[in-house]
LODO-61460 format. One line per field, with one value per residue (C-alpha): residue in one letter; x, y, z. Coordinates in steps of 0.001 Angstrom, whole numbers, padded with zeros to 6 digits. Layout:
N
res <- c(a_...) .
X <- c(X_...) .
Y <- c(Y_...) .
Z <- c(Z_...) .
This chain:
687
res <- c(x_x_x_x_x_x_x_x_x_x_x_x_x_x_x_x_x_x_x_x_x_x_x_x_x_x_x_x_x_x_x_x_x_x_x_x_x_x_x_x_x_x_x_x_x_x_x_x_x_x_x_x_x_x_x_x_x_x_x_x_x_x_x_x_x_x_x_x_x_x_x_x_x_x_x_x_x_x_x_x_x_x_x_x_x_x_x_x_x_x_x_x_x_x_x_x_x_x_x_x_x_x_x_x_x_x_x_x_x_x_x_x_x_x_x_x_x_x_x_x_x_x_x_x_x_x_x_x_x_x_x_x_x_x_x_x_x_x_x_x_x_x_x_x_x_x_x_x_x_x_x_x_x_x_x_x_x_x_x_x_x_x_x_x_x_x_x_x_x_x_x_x_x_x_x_x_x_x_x_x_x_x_x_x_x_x_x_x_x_x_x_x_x_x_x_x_x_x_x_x_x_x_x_x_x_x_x_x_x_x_x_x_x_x_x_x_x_x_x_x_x_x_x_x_x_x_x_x_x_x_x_x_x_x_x_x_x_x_x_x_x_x_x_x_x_x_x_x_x_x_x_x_x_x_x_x_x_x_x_x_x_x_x_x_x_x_x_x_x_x_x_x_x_x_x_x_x_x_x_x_x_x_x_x_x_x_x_x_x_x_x_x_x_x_x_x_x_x_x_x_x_x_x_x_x_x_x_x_x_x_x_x_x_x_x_x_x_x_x_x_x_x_x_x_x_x_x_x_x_x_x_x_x_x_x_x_x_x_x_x_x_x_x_x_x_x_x_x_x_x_x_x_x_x_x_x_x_x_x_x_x_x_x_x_x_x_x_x_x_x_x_x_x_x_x_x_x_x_x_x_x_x_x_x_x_x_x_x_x_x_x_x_x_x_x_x_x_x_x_x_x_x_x_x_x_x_x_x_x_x_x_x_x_x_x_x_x_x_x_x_x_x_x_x_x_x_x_x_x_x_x_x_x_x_x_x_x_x_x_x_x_x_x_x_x_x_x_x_x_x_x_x_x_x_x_x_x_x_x_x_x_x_x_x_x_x_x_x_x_x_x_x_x_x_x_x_x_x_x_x_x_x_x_x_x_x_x_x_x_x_x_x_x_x_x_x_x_x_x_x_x_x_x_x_x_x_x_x_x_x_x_x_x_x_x_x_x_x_x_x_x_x_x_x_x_x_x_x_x_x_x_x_x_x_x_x_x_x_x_x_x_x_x_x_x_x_x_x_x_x_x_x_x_x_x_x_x_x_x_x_x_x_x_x_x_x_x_x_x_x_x_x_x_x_x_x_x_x_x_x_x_x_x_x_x_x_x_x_x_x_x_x_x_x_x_x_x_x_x_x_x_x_x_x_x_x_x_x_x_x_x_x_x_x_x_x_x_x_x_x_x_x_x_x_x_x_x_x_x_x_x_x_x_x_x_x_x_x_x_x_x_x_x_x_x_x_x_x_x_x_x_x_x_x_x_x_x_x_x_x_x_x_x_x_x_x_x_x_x_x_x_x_x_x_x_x_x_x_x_x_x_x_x_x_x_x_x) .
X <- c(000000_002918_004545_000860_000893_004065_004621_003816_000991_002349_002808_003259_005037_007832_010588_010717_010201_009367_006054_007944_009980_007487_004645_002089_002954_001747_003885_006903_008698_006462_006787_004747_002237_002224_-001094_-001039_002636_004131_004024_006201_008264_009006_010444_013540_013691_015907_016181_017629_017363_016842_015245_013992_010214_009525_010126_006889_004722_004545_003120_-000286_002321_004259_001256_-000015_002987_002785_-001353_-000421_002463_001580_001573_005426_006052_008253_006245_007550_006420_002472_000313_001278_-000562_-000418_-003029_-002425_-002193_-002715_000247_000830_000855_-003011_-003546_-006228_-004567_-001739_-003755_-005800_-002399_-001482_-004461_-004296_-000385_-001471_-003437_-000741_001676_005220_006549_004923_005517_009072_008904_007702_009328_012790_011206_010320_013766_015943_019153_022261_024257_024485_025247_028746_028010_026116_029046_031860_029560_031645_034464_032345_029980_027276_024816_024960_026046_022307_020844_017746_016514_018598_022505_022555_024188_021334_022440_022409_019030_015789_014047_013915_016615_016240_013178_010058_009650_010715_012387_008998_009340_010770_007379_006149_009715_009817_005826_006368_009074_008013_004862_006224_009057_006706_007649_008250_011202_014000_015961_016916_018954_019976_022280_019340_020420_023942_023604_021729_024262_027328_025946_024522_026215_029514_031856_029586_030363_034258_034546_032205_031863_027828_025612_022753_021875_019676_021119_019021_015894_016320_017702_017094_019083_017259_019442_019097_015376_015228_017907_015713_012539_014202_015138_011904_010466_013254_010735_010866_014252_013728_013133_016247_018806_020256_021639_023021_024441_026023_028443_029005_032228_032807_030771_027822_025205_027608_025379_021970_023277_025066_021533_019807_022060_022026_018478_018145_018879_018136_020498_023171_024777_025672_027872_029077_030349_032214_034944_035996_035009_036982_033570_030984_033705_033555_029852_030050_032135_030667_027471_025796_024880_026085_026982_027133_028137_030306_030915_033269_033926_035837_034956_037633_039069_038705_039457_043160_042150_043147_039705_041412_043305_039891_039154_041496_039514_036218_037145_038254_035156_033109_034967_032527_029416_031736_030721_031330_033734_034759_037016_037751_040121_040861_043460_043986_047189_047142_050543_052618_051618_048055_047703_049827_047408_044256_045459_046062_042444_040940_042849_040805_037157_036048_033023_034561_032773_033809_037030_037688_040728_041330_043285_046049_048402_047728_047549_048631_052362_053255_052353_055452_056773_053383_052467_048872_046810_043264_040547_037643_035079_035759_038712_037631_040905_043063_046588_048415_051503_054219_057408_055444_053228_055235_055197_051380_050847_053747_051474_048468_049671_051015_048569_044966_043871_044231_040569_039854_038053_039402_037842_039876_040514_044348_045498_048000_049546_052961_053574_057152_057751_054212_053776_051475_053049_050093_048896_049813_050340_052463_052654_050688_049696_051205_048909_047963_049494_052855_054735_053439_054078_057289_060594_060409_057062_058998_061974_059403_056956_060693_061187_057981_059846_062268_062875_059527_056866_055866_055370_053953_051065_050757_049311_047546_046107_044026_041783_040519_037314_036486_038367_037947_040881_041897_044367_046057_046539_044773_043050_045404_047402_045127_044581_047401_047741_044099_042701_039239_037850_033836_033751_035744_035805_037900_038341_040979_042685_044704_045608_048935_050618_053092_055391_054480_056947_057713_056188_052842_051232_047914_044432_041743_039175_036252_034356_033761_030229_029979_032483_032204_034064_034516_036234_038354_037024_039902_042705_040518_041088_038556_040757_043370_041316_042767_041608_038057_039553_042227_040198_037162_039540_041398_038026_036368_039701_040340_036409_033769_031396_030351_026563_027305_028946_028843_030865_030085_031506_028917_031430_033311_032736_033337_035909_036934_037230_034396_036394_038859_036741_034427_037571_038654_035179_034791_037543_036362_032514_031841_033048_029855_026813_026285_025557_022671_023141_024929_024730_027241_026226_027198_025267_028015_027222_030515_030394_033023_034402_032157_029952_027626_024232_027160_027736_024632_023874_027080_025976_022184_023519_026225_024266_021956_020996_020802_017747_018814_020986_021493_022265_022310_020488_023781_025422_024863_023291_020575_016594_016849_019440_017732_014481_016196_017968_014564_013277_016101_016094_012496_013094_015801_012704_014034_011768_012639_012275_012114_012735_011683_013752_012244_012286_015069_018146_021384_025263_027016_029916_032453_032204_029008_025477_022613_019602_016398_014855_012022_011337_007981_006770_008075_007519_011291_012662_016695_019675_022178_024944_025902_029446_028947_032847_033630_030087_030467_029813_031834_029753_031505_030330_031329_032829_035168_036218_039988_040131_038652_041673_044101_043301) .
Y <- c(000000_002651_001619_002027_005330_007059_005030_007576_006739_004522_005407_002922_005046_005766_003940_002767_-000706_-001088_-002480_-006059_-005185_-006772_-008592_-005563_-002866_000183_-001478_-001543_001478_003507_007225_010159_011948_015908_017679_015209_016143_012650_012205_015319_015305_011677_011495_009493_005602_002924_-000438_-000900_-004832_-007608_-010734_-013997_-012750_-009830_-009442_-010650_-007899_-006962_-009605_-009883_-010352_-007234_-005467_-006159_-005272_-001759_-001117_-002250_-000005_002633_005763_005101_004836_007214_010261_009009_005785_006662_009437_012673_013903_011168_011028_012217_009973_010590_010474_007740_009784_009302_005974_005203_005224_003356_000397_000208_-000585_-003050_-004594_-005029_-005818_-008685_-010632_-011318_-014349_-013826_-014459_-011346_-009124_-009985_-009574_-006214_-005554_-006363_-003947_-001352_-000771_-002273_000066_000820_-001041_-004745_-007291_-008719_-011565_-009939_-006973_-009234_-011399_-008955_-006592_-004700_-001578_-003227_-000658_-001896_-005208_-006561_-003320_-004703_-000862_000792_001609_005161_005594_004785_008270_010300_008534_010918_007287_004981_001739_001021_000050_001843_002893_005216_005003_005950_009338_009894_009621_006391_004671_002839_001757_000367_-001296_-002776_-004326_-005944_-006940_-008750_-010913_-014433_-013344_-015435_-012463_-009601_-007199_-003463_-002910_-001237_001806_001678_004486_006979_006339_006287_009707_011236_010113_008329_011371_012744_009580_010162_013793_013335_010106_011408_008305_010564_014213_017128_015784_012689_015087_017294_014393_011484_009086_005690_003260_004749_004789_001179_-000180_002155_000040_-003230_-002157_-001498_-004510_-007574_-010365_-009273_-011094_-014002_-016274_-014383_-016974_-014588_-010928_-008241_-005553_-002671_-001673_002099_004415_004181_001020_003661_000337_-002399_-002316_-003045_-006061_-007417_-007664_-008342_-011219_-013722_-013678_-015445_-018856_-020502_-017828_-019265_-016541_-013123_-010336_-007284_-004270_-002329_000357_-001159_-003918_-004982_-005273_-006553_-009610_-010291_-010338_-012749_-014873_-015283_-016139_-019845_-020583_-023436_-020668_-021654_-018243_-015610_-012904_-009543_-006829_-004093_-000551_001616_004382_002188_003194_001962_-001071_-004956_-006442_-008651_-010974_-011974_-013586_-017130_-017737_-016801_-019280_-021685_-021997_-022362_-024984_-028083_-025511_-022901_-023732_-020089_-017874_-014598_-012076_-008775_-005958_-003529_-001322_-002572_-005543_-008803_-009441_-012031_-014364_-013000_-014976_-018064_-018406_-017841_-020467_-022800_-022443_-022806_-025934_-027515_-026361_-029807_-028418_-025446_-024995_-021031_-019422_-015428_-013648_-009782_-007511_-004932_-007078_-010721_-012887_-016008_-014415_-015008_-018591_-019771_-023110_-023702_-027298_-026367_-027232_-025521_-027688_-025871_-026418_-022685_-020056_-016448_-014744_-011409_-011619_-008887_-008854_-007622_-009259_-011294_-012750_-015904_-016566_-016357_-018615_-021247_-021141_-021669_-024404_-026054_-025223_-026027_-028867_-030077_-030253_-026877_-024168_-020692_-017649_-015404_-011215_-010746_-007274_-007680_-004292_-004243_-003671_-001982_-000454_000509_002390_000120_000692_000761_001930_005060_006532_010545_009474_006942_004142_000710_-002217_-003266_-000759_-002637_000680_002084_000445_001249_-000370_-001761_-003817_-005322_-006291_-007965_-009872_-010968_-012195_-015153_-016897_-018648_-019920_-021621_-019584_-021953_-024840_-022382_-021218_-024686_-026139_-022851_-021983_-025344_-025185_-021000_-021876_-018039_-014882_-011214_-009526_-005366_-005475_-004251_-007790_-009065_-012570_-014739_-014605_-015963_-019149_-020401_-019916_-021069_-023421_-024568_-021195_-020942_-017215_-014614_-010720_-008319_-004372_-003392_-000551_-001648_-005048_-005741_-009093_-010408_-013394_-016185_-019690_-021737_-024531_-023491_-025068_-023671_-025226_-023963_-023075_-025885_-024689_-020642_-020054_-016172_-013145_-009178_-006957_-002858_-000751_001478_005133_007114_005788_006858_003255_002574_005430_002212_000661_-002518_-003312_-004912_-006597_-008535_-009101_-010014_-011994_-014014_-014988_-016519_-018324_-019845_-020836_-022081_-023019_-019112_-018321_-014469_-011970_-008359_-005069_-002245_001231_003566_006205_005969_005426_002412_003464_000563_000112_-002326_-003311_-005028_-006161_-008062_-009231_-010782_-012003_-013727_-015684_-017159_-017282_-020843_-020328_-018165_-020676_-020780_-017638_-016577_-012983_-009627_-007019_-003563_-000926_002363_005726_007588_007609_008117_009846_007831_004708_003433_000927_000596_-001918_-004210_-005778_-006490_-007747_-010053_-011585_-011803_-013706_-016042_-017043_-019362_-019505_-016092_-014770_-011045_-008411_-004867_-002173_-001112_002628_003718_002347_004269_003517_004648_004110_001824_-000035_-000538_-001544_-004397_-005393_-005740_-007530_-010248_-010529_-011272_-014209_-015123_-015373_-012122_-009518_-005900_-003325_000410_004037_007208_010187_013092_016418_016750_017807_019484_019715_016498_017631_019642_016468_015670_016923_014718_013999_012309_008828_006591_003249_002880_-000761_-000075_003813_004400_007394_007152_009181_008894_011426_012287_013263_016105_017688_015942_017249_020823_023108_026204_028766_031858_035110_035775_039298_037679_034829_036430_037156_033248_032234_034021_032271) .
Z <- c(000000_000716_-002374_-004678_-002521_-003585_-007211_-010285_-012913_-015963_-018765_-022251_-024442_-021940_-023544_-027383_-026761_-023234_-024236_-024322_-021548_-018675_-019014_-019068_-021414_-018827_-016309_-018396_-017725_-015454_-015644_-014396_-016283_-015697_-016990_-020286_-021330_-020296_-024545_-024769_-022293_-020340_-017297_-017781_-016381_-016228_-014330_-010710_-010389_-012484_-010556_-010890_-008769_-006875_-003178_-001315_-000056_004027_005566_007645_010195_009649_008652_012401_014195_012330_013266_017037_017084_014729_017387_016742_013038_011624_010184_006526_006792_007088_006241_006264_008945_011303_014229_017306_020567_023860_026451_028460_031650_031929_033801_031767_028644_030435_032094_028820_027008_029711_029442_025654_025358_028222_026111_023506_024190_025266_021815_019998_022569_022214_018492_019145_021367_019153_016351_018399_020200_017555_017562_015513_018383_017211_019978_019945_017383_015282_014968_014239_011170_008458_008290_005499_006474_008486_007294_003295_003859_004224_002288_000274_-000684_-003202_-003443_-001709_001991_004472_006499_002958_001630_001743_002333_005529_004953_009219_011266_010280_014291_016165_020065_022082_023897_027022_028972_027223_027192_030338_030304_026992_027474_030582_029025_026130_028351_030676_033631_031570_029340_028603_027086_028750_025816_026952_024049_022409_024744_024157_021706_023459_026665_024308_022527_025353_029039_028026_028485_031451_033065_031968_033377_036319_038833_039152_039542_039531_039587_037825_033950_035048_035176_032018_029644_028465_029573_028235_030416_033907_033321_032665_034840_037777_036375_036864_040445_041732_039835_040165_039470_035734_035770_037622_034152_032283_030373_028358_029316_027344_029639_029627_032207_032090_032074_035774_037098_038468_037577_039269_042862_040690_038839_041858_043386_040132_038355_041292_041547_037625_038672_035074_033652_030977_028445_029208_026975_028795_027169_029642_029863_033195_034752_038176_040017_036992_036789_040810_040409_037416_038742_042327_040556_041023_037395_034791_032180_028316_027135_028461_025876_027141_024776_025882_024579_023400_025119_028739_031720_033385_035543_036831_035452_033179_035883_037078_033864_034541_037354_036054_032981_035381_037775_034433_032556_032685_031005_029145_025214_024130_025168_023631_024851_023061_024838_022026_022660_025704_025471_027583_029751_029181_032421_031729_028410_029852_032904_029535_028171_031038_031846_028614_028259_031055_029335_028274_025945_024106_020826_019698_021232_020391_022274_020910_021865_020355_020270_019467_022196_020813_020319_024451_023992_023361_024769_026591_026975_027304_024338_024041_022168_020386_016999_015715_016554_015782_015436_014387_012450_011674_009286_011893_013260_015471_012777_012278_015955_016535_013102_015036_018526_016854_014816_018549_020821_019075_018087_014213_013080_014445_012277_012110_011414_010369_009522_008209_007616_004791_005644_006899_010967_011265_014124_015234_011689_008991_005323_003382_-000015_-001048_-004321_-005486_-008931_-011631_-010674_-012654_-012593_-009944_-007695_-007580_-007272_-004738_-001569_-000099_-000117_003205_002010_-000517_001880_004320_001497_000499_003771_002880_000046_002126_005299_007423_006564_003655_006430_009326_006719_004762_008151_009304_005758_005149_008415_007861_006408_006304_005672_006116_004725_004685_002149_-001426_-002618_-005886_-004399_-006261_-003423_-000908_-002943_-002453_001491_002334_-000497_001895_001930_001725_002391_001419_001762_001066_001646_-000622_-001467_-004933_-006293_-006119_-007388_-004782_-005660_-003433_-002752_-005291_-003056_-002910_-005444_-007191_-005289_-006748_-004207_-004070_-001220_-001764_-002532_-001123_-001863_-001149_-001619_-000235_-001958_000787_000032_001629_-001265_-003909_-004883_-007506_-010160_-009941_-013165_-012912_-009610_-010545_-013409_-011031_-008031_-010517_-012507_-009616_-008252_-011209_-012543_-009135_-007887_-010033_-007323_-006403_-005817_-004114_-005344_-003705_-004712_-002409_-003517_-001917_-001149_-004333_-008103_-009191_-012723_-014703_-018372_-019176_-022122_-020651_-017613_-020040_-021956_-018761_-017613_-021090_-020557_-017639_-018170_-017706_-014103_-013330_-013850_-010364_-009715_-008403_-006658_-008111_-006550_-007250_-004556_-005751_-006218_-008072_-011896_-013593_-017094_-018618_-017771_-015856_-015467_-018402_-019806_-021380_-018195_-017457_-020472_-020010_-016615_-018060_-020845_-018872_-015438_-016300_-012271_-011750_-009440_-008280_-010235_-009114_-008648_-012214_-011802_-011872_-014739_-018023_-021039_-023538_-023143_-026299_-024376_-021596_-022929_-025270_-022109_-020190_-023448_-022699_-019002_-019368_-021472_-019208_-016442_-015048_-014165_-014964_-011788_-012837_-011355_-012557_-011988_-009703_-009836_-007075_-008049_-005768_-005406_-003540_-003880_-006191_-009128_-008613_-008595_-006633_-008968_-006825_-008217_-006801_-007452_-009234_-007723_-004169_-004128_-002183_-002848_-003406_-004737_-007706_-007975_-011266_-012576_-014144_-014852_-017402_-019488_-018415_-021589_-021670_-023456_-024360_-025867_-028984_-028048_-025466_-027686_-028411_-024546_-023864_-026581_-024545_-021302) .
């Protein structure tokens, strides 16, 4: 219904040949009319996505959830003048809610209650599933920055006002939970209280009055109401700046006896991890993630013993410091207790500074199903590869993010670039890059990464490496990312030999927006290129450039992808996530016809709204998808138009069968027009 609501009339004759485009010759290529001169003067379309059947429309479910909660939609995502409700500071209005919220069963008033406070703050797992920007990772919308799009990409609700926030949450809350999540609030303390807390040790005071401060008002809800947590087996908490909320959960967490997973995010911690560990629970789960910019403390020689007293339950455990290093006889006495966990399924220890490197001559060995870990090329690289290789078992999986940039001395040699760039980027690293890559074609590393390489199963890598490289150190890869600055070939040992991957279904790539990275024109060509040579088996396949253009010239890219085309029958999902529409070469209707043409399995591909091409191209191109069993999904171009930046303008589009409203920005420098006078043409000469 919001989608009929906002979509523009049809129109047939929009595009020469769109008749044939879609089944449905109005619904072809939908533009708007204005007073009858849509004949004269079309608004422009093109395509966004090509896919194999349209999304499925909202739900009865979700339809529901947004009539029971509608006094807290966003104002966009209704009417424009949305009714009016009346404040929950009557008890009338209050005890008719409770009454109504009652009647529903715990599970949908913890759905709605998820949609209704669902933050930017993910939880712990959910932050560390990709190194790639969380926001457009799982983007189903359109290609423009979520924080620059005039449209909604997050929940369609708003965070209740301050006078509603603690009854609401309190009723869909209820007193039968099993989950009990607080990071939704993380945000408004982290914005709001988190250097308050830093400057001033005030646990409460007049701010508390005049402000909002989300988490005090709940955590002084929970106090005067403990039963609500006596059925809690999950808890996401947040420990603030200076341990102000320590006393409540020291009364609160004892008291949920079936209680078995908790994640803490904390600045400090030396009384949260007493608390934890004096508690009388079998926990499964114990998840700690540090924030950065912590305060100095000795929190972290609690965790052996906490480890230690839960080593018959502990199936997860997950540790991450930040900036903030472990000691040498802390991460001895780690590992001598995590050898004595007899059920450890996932293991993650984080820190500045790897860990693993003070495990050296340890006869401990740690046993786990899946190792989430960090490695850094430094000095001390080769000596965390060696400990892992000693100290876990064989058959474990690792998950794994490598920053390929070299570590000298505290200072990362990365990409950089004063003059033109040469293929892949090879000359512009510096000379001390070269004399450490050097360093990897002799002596053990070939044996230290043969036996590490074959159990990471997944790999998250910031680097200037063309994937080639890869390959050969971890063959039994089945998901790979990358956020990469150039391509650069680097000479690998003679001894590797070339394993094709068999196992890698999924790859994304980001394109790293402060190197400008995407003017190197060979990097899509490699990376593309090295991907389809070495894997024929890939479904996924995700380039995200939504703060850069993606230049490349097509020519050569489809030269390269033509050479390698029976690689890509498997795939079933494209997507290229970029707003910027570049003038010349760019991306153009060629490369869609290409993958149209040479994925037989193909279901989804987009984002093509910013790829250039004429009408007439477009329309033959929805003429073939269509007999490919793709359907064709269109957007009309608005009347909004305004400067991004200095090389490009920002034109408005909206997609016509959902009705969202979304951004391209248009390079315009390289079509600017001079026009001179013909009086001041000697003078325009002279210049």
């Amino acid at each position: 219904e919001i989608g009929a609501a906002a979509a523009p009339p049809p129109a047939a004759n929009a595009i020469p040949g769109a008749a044939n485009a879609v089944p449905g010759a109005a619904n072809a290529a939908p533009v708007a009319a204005n007073n009858g001169a849509a004949s004269r003067n079309p608004i422009p379309c093109r395509p966004y996505c090509f896919r194999k059947s349209r999304d499925p429309p909202a739900t009865l479910y979700e339809l529901s959830m947004r009539v029971v909660l509608r006094r807290y939609l966003h104002p966009g995502a209704t009417e424009q003048n949305p009714p009016k409700f009346p404040s929950l500071r009557d008890r009338t209005m209050k005890r008719q809610m409770e009454n109504y919220f009652n009647l529903l069963p715990s599970h949908l008033k913890s759905d709605l209650l998820h949609n209704l406070f669902s933050g930017n703050w993910d939880s712990c797992r959910q932050a560390h599933r990709t190194r790639l920007d969380r926001q457009m990772f799982d983007n189903k919308l359109c290609c423009t920055y979520p924080e620059e799009c005039p449209s909604l990409h997050d929940s369609r609700f708003m965070f209740p006002p301050r006078e509603d926030l603690v009854t609401v949450w309190k009723i869909l809350q209820g007193k039968q939970a099993t989950t009990l999540d607080l990071l939704q609030f993380m945000e408004n303390y982290h914005s709001d209280y988190y250097w308050e807390d830093n400057l001033f040790s005030l646990s409460s005071g007049a701010r508390d009055i005049f402000r909002n401060n989300q988490l005090g008002a709940i955590e002084a809800a929970l106090s005067k109401s403990p039963k609500m947590v006596t059925n809690i087996q999950k808890v996401l908490l947040i420990g603030t700046y200076r341990e102000l909320n320590a006393p409540l959960w020291a009364r609160l967490l004892p008291t949920m006896q079936y209680l078995q997973s908790i994640e803490l995010h904390f600045w400090s911690a030396d009384h949260f991890f007493k608390i934890i560990h004096d508690l009388n629970v079998e926990l499964r789960e114990l998840i700690l993630c540090r924030q950065r910019q912590s305060m100095p403390s000795k929190d972290l020689e609690l965790i052996p013993k906490m480890i230690a007293k839960f080593r018959s339950s502990l199936r997860v455990f997950i540790l991450d410091s930040k900036d903030k290093p472990f000691s040498q006889k802390l991460s001895k006495d780690i590992q001598r207790s995590l050898s004595k966990c007899e059920n450890l399924e996932c293991l993650k220890l984080e820190s500045c500074e790897s860990p693993y490197v003070h495990w050296c001559n340890s006869r401990y060995r740690v046993r786990t199903k899946k190792l989430v870990m960090s490695l850094r090329r430094s000095d001390h690289y080769k000596t965390v590869i060696r400990n892992i290789n000693r100290c876990f078992n064989a058959d474990v999986l690792i998950d794994l993010f490598y920053d390929t940039y070299v570590d000298i001395e505290n200072h990362k040699h990365s990409f950089f670039s004063n003059h033109s760039v040469l293929g892949g980027g090879e000359n512009t690293v510096a000379p001390s890059t070269r004399m450490f890559e050097a360093q990897e074609l002799k002596g053990d590393f070939y044996k230290l990464m043969s036996e590490f390489g074959v159990k990471v199963h997944r790999l998250s890598a910031e680097t200037d490496i063309r994937p080639e490289y890869f390959m050969y150190q971890f063959p039994n890869l089945e998901y790979l990312e990358l956020f990469a600055r150039a391509s650069r070939k680097v000479p690998v040992d003679t001894r590797f030999i070339e394993r094709p991957w068999k196992h890698l279904k999924d790859f994304a790539m980001e394109v790293d927006p402060g190197f400008s990275t995407l003017m190197v024109e060979g990097l899509l060509i490699h990376v593309l290129g090295d991907i389809f040579t070495y894997t024929n088996q890939l479904t996924t396949l995700k380039i995200h450039a939504i703060q850069s253009g993606i230049r490349v010239s097509e020519t050569n890219l489809l030269v390269k992808l033509n050479q390698v085309k029976s690689n890509l029958r498997h795939l079933k999902t494209i997507e290229f996530l970029s707003p910027y529409c570049m003038s010349s070469r760019g991306l153009t209707a060629k490369l869609a016809d290409f993958f149209i043409s040479n994925c037989p399995n193909l279901e989804l591909l987009r984002d093509v709204a910013s790829w250039s091409a004429s009408e007439e191209a477009w329309a033959n191109l929805a003429v073939k998808a269509e007999r490919r069993g793709l359907q064709t999904a269109w957007a009309s171009k608005t009347t909004r138009t305004a400067i991004y930046t200095i090389d490009f303008d920002c034109v408005g589009w909206v997609q016509t069968d959902t009705g969202h409203q979304f951004e391209l920005y248009d390079n315009f420098n390289e079509d600017w027009d001079l026009e001179v006078d013909n009086n001041d043409i000697d003078e325009f000469m002279d210049v």
